[in-house]
N, C-alpha and C positions, 0 to 999 in steps of 0.2 A: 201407571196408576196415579202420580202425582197430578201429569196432566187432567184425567181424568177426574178427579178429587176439587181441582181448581174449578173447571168447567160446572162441576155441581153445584160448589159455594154462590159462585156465579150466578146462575139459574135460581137457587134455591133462596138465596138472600132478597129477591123481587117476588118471591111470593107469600112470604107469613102472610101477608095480608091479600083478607079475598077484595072482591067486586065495590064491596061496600066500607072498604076501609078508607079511612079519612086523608082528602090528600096531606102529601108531604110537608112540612114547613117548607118558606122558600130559603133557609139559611141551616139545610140537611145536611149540606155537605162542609160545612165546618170551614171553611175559608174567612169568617167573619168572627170577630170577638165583642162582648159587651163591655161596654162603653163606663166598666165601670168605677173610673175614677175621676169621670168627667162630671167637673162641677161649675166650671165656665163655659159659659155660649158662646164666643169670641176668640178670635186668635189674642186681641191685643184687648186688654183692661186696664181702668185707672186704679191705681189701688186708694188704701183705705187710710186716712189719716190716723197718727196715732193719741191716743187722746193724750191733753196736756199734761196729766200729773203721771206718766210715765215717765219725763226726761225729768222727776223731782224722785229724790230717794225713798224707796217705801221700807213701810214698815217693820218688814221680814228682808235681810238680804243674807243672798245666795255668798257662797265661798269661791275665790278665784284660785285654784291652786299651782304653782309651778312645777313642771314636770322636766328633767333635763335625762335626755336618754341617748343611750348608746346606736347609730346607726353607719352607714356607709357611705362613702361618695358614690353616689349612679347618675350625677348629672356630667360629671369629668369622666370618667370610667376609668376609673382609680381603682376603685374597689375598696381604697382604703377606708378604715375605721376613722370614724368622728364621732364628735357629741351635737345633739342639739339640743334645742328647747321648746319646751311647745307650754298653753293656759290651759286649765281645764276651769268652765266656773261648772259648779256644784250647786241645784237646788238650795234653796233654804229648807230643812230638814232633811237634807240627804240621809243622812247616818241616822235618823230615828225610827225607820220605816224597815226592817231588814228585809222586807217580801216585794219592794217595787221594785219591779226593773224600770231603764232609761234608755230611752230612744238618744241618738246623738246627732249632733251637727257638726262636722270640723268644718269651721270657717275661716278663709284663707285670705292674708291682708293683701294692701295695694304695694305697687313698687315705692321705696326707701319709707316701707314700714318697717314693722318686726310684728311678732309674736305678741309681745306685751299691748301692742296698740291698741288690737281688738275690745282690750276691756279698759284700757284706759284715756281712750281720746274722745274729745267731746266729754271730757268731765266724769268719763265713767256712764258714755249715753247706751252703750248696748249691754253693760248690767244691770242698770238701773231699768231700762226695757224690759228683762230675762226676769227680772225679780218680780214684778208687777205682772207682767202674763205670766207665770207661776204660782203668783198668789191670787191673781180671778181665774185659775181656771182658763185661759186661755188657749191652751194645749194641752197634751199629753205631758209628762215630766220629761224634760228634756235635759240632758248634756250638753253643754257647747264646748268645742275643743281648740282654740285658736294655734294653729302651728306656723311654720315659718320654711318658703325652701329658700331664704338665702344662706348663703355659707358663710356666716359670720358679718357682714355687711354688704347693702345691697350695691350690683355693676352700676358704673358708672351712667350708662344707657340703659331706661329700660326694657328695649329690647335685646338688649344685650342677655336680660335673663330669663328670655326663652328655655333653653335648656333645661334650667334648675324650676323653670313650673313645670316642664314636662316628669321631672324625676320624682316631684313632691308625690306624687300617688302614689309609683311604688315605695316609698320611704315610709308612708302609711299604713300599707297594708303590712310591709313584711318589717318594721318596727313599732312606729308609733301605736295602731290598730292594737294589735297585741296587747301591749304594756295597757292603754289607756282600760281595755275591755276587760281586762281581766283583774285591774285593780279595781273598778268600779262596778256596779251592780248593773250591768247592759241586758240585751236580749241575745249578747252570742254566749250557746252554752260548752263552746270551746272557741279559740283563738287561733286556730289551724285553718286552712283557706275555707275545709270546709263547714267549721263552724262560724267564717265569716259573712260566707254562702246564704247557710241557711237562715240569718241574721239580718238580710241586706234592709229587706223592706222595714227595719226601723235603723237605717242611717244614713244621713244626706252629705251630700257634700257641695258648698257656697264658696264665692268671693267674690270681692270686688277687682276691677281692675285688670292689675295682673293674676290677680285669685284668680278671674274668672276665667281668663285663659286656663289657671291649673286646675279648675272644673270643666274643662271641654277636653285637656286632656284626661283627666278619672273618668270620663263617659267611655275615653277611647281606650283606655288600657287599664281600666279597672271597674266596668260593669256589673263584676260578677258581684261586688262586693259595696257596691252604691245603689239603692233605689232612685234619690232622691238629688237634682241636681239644680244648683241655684247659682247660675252666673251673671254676673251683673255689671254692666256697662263691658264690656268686651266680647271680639268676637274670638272665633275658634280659630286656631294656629297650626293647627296638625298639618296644614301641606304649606308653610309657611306666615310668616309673619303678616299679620292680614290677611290672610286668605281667605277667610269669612265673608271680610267685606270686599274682596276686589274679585272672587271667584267664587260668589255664596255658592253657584249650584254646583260645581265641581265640590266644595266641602260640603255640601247638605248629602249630593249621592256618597262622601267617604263614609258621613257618620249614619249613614241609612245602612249600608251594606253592612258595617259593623254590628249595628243592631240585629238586623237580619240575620247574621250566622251566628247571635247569641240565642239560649234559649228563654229572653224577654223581651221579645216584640208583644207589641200591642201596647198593654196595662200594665207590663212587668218592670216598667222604669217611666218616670218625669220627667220634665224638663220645666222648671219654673224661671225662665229669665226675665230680666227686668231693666232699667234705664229711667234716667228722667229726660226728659224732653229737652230738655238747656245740654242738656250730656254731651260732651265733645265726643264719646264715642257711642253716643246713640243712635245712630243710621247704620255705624259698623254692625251693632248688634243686631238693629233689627232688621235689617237686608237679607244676613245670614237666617234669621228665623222665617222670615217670608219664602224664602226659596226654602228652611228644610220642608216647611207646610203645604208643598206642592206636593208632597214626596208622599201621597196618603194612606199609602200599604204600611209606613210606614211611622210617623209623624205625623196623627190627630190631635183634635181636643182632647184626646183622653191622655195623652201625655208630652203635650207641647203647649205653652202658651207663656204672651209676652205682656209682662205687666209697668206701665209708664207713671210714674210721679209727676207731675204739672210743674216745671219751673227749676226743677231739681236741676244740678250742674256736677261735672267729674270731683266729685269730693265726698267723704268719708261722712258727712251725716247724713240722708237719705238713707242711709243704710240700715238705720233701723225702721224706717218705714216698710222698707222691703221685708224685715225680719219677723215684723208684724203680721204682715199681710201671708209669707209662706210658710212661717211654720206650725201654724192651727191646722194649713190646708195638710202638710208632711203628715204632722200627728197630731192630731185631731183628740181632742179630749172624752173616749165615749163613758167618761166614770159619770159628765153632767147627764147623761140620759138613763137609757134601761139594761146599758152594759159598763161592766168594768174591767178588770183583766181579765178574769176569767169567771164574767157573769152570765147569768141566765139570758134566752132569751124571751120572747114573749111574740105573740102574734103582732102586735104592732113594729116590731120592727122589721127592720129591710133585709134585702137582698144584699145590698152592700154590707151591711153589718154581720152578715153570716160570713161574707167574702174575707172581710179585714177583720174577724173575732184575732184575738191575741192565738186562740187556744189552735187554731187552721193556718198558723203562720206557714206557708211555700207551700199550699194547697188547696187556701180555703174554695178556690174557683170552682175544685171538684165536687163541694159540701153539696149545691145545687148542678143541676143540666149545666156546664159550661158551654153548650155549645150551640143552647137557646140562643139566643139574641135578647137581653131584658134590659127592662129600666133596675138601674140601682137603688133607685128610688120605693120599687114595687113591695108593700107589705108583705109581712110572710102567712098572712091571712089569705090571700090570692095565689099560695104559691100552686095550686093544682093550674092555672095557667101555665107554669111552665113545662105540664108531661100533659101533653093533647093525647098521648096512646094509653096512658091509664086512669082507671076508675077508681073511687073511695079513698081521694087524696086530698087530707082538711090537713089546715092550718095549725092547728093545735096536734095532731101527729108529729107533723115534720117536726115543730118547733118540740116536743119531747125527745123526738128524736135528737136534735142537735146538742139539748141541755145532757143527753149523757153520753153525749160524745165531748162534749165541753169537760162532763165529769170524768171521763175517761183517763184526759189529758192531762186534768187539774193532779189527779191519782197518781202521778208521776207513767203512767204508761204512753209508748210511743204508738201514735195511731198508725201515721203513715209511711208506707215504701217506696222508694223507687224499685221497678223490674228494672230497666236498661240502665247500662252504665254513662258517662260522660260520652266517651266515644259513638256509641249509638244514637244518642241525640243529635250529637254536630253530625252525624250521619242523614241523618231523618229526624227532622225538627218536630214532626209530629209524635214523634214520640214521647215525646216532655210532655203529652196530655196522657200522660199512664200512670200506673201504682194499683197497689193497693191499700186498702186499711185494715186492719189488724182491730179485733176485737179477742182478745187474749180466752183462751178456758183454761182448764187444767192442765197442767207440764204432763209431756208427754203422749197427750191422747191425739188420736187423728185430726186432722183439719178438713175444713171444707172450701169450696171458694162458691161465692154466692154471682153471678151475673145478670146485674138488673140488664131489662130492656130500655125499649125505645125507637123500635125501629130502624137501627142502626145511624141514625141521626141524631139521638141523647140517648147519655147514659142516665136513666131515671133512678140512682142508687137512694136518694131520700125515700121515697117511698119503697123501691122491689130491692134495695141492695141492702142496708146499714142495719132497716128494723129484723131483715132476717137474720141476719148475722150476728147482733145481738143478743135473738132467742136464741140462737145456737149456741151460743157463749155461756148464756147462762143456763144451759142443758151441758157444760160440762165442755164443750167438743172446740177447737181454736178455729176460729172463722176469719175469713176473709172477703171483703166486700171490692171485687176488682173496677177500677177506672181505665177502660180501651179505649183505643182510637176509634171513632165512628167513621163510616163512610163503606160497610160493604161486612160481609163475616170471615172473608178469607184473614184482612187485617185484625178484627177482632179475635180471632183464633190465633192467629199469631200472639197476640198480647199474652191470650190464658193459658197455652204453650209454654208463653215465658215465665206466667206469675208462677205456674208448677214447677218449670223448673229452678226457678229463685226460690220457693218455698226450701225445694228439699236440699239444694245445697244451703240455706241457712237454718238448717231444721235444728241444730244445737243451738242456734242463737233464738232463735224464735220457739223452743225447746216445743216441739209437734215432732209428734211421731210421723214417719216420713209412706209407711204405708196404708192403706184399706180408707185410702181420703176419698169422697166425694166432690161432685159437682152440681150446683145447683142454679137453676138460670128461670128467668119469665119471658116468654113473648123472643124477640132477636135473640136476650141472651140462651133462652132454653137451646135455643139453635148450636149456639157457642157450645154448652155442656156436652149437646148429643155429639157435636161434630168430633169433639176431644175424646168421647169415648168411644166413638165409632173409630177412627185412626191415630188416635195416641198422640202424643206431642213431637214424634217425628215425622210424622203426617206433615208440618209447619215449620218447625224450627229445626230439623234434622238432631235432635237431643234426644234421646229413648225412657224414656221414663213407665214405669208401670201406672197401666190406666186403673180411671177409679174403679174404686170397690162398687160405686150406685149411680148413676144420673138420677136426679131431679128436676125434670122438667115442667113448666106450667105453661097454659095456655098457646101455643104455637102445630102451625101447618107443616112443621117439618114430617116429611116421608123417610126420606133418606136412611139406612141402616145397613149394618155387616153382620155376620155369622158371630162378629168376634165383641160385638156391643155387651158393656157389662149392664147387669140389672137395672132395669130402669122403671122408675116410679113417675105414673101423667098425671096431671091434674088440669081442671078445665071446667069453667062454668056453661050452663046451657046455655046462654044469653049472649056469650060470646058475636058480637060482629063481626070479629077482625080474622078470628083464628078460626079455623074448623074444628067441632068435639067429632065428628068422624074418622075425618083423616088420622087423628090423634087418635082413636080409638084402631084403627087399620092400623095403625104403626104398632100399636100395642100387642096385641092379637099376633102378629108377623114375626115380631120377636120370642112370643110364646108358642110359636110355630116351630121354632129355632131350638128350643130348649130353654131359652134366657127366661128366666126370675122379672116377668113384667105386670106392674099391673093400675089398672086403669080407675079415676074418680073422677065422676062426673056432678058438678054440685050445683043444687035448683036454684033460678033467678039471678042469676050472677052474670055481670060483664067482664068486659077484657081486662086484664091489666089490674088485677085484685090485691098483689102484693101479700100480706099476712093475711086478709079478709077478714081484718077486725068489725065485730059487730054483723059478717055475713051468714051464709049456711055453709063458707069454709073456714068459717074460725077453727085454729088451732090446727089446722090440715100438717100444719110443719111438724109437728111432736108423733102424727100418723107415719110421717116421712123418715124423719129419724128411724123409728122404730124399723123399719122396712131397711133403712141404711145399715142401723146394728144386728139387724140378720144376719147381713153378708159380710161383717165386720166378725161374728161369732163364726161362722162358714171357715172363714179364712185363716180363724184363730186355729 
């Protein structure tokens, strides 16, 4: 049976669409990602001088504060208990503001520096920097954390303290990190690895030097918990002491492969390094960055690129040129434009700006088609470019849409889920493109899971997924809007296998009643609904779950059905190109052959891919659906 099951999906997943259906995109199969946090055209750029009255003291300054904290030896493997120290500088008005959070920076000194030097060499030149891009607006509000991995005074040789930069990460994460994050107003809303996790994309980690080796190792044994990586004048040391520069490609393939079995390839981490041209160790550095740039599965423009200062030499002032030039790019100020933390947004803005909303921190990719290919640049007035399979899809929808999902979040409720755990990812990377999103109704009542189409090439959840599941929410009922793996239905039923059975093992936390749920899907996804109610979730996932109470399907050529299919409600406009209203009306009819509780709406003038059908002759068709759903929900009662 199983076999036979697979061979259908097979088959069945190359025909929703008839004769006249639109070819494919050529980037269907998901192998490519957008590009979108590329804002350099170059591998290597000069950067940007910084203007003169930032090395003069301004107006407002920021608070440098000293932190001395309890941690361990991990560079000796002692294990024994020590103290260190580390700076924290503090905005100017940090403590007046209780509702901002701060992105952070721990920037890591040169060999026979310290902690203290960060903020006070050259005069106090990278506070005096910090305080003036803080007060134009330069950036997002930022933290800087200057810590130290020497053991109380630096080895006599600086390579001698290899070691202890390799250890400074984990000292980070499993002491420093902590203490700093949770004494200060950050974006992690716990201190535990995995509220480091889900925190990373607002914290970088810099240095000069020998810093910068102790940022080539955070890339290598602390990804999960860095987005952002700034090393500067040094190469990377993982397979020994220069080996950057005397074996780039042997370390470019270490630090690719690394990336690779995390799940942030592509967009999901930076690399901003830097150097001055005079730099004793500027060829080290950028030899290694040439050869990672070969590497381009893995190491693009979109998160690699090498930035030169003209004249600059191995020494500690450059460095705030550097700190100019990357940390607007890190965190980006969007309170000067038409967002703020958790602002509206507006048809003139971007695709990027939906991507990097505060409010879609470790998912925004899904908010839009992630599997489009787009400019980040692309307004969201244009967004119907990015779903070619459906119709009556403006600018001013999605963007309603996103502002009360932005409201959603602001409400203190959590949008999004992971279905698979850690291990299943490191299993199947493509998994990491799953979830869903939760749009809360009443405690206790049943749930739905909503599966927008697309072809099995995008999941078009902006328009077929979010705005349903939103009516549904506010008809009472807990909805869910699922994010699957595209490339086929066999994978995508896998996924809505899983979202069900993660629904109902979290059904006290997520407080939905765990029976008489539906399923609702448009176009590929309807495919998904029918297929789950035709063979149940051990059809997929070998897990037994009871099927739903109703399918709701729209617009699709699926045939396919069992004796054992629960109730199912079609819809499908006349006008349809893609899907057939007969076939769909055969499949209706065949189950009311059967005895099943089917039945069929046929609505005039309407094309594929309708979504709510605001404004059509299927407005409101969803409230008809429910009705039909609470039938068989009364039936069962």
């Amino acid at each position: 049976m199983m076999q036979l099951l697979l061979c259908c999906l097979c088959m069945s997943s190359c025909s929703d669409i008839e004769e006249d259906r639109p070819v494919l995109p050529p980037d269907q199969d998901g192998t490519e990602k957008p590009d979108t946090s590329q804002d350099y055209t170059e591998l290597i750029s000069k950067t940007a001088s910084v203007p003169v009255i930032y090395g003069q003291e301004a107006e407002h300054r920021g608070e440098v504060v000293r932190i001395d904290y309890n941690t361990r030896d991990y560079a000796e493997g002692t294990g024994r208990t020590r103290t260190n120290t580390a700076y924290v500088y503090l905005p100017y008005r940090y403590g007046e503001n209780i509702n901002q959070r701060y992105n952070v920076l721990y920037l890591v000194h040169g060999h026979y520096a310290t902690a203290a030097t960060t903020f006070e060499a050259e005069d106090g030149l990278v506070r005096k920097l910090l305080d003036h891009m803080t007060g134009n607006g330069d950036m997002a509000p930022t933290i800087v954390v200057s810590p130290s991995y020497n053991y109380g005074e630096p080895t006599p040789d600086y390579v001698d303290a290899d070691p202890y930069c390799e250890a400074l990460p984990q000292e980070l994460v499993n002491d420093l990190i902590p203490l700093v994050e949770s004494r200060y107003r950050t974006y992690a809303e716990s201190t535990d690895a995995a509220g480091l996790e889900a925190s990373r994309e607002h914290r970088a980690i810099g240095g000069f030097s020998m810093g910068a080796v102790t940022t080539w190792y955070a890339l290598e044994h602390t990804l999960a918990y860095f987005k952002y990586f700034m090393p500067v004048s040094a190469d990377c040391w993982s397979l020994g002491a220069f080996a950057g520069m005397n074996r780039p490609m042997e370390t470019a393939e270490y630090l690719a492969d690394i990336v690779r079995q995390s799940p942030y390839a592509d967009t999901g981490f930076y690399i901003w390094a830097a150097s001055g041209t005079e730099d004793s160790a500027y060829r080290e550095t950028l030899v290694q960055i040439e050869a990672m740039s070969q590497l381009t599965d893995v190491f693009r423009l979109s998160n690699l690129t090498f930035h030169e200062k003209d004249g600059a030499r191995h020494e500690f002032r450059p460095m705030a040129e550097y700190l100019y030039n990357a940390l607007p790019f890190f965190f980006p100020n969007g309170q000067n434009g038409n967002m703020d933390t958790y602002g509206h947004l507006t048809i003139s803005n971007t695709v990027k700006d939906v991507v990097e909303h505060e409010a879609f921190n470790g998912f925004g990719q899904f908010i839009l088609p992630a599997e489009r290919i787009y400019d980040g640049g692309m307004r969201l007035a244009d967004v119907a470019r990015l779903l070619p399979y459906h119709n009556y899809v403006t600018g001013e929808e999605a963007v309603e849409t996103i502002n009360t999902m932005i409201d959603h979040v602001h409400a203190g409720n959590r949008l999004f889920y992971d279905i698979y755990s850690d291990s299943d990812k490191q299993a199947d990377p493509r998994k990491n493109n799953t979830g869903l999103f939760f749009f809360r109704g009443e405690p206790g009542r049943p749930f739905a899971i909503v599966c927008p189409g697309g072809g099995f090439s995008y999941v078009g959840a902006i328009h077929e997924g979010f705005p349903l599941a939103i009516a549904l929410s506010k008809m009472g009922y807990n909805a869910f809007s699922i994010q699957y793996r595209t490339g086929g239905a066999q994978v995508a039923c896998e996924d809505l296998a899983q979202a069900i059975d993660f629904i109902i093992r979290h059904a006290d936390e997520l407080q939905v009643a765990t029976g008489n749920y539906s399923l609702w899907g448009g176009s590929a996804g309807a495919r998904m609904a029918a297929y789950l109610g035709s063979y149940g979730t051990q059809g997929f996932i070998g897990i037994e779950h009871a099927r739903p109470a109703a399918v709701i399907m729209g617009y699709t050529s699926h045939s396919d059905y069992t004796a054992d299919d629960p109730p199912t409600y079609a819809l499908i406009g006349d006008n349809d190109a893609i899907a057939s209203a007969s076939v769909m009306q055969q499949r209706v009819n065949n189950l009311q052959a059967l005895g099943i509780d089917a039945e069929f709406h046929l609505y005039p003038n309407l094309r594929h891919g309708f979504g709510l059908g605001t404004g059509t002759s299927a407005e409101g068709w969803e409230k008809e659906a429910v009705r039909f759903w609470e039938r068989h929900i009364s039936r069962k009662n």
